[in-house]
C-alpha positions as CSV (number, residue, x, y, z in Angstrom):
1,X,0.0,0.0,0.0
2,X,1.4,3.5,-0.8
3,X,0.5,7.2,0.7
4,X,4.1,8.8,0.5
5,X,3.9,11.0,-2.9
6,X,6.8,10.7,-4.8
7,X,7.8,10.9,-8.2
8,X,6.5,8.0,-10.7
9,X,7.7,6.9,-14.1
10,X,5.9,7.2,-17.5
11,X,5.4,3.6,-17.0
12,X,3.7,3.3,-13.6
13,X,1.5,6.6,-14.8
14,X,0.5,4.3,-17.4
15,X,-1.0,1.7,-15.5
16,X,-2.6,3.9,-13.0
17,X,-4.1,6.1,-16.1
18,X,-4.9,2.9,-18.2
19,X,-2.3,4.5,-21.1
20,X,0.5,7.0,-22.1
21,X,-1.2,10.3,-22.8
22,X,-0.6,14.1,-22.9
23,X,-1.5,13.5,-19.3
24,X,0.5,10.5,-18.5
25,X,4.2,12.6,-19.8
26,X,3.0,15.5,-18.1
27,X,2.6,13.7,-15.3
28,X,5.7,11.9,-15.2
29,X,7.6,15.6,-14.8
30,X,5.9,16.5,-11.2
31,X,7.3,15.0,-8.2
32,X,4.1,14.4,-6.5
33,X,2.0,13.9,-9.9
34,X,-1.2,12.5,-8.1
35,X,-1.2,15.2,-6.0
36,X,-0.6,17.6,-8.7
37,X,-2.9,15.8,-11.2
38,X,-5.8,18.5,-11.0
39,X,-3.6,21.6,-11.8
40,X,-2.0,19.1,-14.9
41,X,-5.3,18.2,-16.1
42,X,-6.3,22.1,-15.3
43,X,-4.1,23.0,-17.7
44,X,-4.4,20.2,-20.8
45,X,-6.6,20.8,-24.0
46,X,-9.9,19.7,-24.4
47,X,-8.2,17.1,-26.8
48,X,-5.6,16.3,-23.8
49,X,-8.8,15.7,-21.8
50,X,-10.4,13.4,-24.0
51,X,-7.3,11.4,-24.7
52,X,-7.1,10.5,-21.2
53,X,-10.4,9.9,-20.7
54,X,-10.8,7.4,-24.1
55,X,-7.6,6.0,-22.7
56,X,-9.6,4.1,-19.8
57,X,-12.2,0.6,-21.1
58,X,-15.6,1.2,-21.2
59,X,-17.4,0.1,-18.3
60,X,-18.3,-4.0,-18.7
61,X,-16.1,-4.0,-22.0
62,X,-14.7,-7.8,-22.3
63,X,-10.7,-6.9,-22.9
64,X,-9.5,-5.6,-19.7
65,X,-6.6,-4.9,-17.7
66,X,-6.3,-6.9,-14.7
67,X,-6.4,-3.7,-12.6
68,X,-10.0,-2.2,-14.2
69,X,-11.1,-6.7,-14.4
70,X,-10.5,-6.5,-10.6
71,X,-12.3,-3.0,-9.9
72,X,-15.3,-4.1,-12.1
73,X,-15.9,-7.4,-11.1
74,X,-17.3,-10.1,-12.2
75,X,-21.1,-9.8,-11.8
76,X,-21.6,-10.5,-15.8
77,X,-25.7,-10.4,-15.7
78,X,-25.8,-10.5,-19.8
79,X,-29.3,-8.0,-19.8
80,X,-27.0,-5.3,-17.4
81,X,-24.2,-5.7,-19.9
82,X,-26.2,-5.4,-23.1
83,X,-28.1,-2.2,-21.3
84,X,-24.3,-0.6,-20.2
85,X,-23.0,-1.1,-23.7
86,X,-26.0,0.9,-24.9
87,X,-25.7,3.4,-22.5
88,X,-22.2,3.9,-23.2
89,X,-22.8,4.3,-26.5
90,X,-25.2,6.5,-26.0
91,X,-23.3,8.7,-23.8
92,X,-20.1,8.5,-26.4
93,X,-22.5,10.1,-28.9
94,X,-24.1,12.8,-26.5
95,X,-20.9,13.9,-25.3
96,X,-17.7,12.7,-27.4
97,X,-16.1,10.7,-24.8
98,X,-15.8,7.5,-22.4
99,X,-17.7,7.0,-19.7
100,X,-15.1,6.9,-16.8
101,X,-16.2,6.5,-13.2
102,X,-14.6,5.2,-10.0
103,X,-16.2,2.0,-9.4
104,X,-15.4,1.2,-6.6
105,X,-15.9,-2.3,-6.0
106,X,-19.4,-1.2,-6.8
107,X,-21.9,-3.6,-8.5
108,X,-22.5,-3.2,-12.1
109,X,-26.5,-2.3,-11.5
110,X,-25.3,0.6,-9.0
111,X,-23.3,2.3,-12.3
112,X,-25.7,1.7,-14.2
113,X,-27.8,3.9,-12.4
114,X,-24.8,6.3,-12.3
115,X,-24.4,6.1,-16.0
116,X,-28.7,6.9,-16.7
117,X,-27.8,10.2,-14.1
118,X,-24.6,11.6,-15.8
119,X,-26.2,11.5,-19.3
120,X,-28.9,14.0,-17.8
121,X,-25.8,16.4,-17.4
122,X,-24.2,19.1,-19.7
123,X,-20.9,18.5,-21.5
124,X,-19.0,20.7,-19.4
125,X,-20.0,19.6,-16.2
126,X,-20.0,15.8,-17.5
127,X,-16.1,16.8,-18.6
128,X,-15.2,17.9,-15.4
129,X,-17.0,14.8,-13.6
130,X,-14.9,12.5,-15.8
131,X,-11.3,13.8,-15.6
132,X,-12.0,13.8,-11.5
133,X,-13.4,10.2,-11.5
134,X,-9.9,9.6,-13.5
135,X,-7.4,11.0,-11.3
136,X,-10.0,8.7,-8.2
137,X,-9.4,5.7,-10.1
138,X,-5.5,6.6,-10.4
139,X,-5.3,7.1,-6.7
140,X,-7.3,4.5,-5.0
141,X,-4.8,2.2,-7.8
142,X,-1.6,3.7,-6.4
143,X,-2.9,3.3,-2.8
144,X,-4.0,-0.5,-3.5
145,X,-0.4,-1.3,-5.3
């Protein structure tokens, strides 16, 4: 388990981020870049942003890392997972990005829910939701490693 910021390599960034990005190199500069991941993110492009974000699987996608396979789980109900790949596409299309949200060991019904509620949001404020739950997922990762 880790709390002590410290610097990380492009590589560990990586894994934490799900992939090198803008974000991930920028990152890899800072010597505490989870703590400074906000002000980075602050500062990126909209395209920056969305890199990041399109980095990460979709929520119940089949090829996954073994970090996002062991934060989703494995509650596969087929009728949830046909309904979250709709949703997700439907929320691709309304705002040009992944869904990314910090599961949380939560069951696949629960973000479900969370999905139907953040598709009733605007772009910007669905944006800012996103790149937050990223830099969540990329901490509670470094905490559990």
């Amino acid at each position: 388990m880790h709390d002590v910021p410290r610097q990380l390599t492009t590589d560990e960034l990586a894994e934490l981020f799900e992939g090198r990005t803008r974000l991930v190199e920028e990152l890899a500069k800072r010597g505490d870049p989870l703590g400074e991941a906000r002000d980075v993110i602050a500062q990126l492009s909209d395209e920056d942003k969305l890199e990041a974000l399109n980095a990460h699987p979709a929520i119940g996608a089949r090829n996954l890392s073994r970090r996002s396979a062991a934060e989703q789980g494995g509650d596969a109900d087929p009728v949830v997972l046909t309904e979250l790949a709709y949703l997700n596409q439907v929320y691709e299309e309304k705002f040009g990005f992944r869904f990314v949200v910090f599961v949380n060991r939560r069951p696949k019904t629960e973000i479900l829910e969370v999905l139907r509620q953040r598709l009733e949001r605007t772009r910007e404020e669905e944006l800012d939701t996103a790149v937050e739950q990223l830099v969540a997922i990329a901490e509670d990762r470094w905490r559990r490693s």
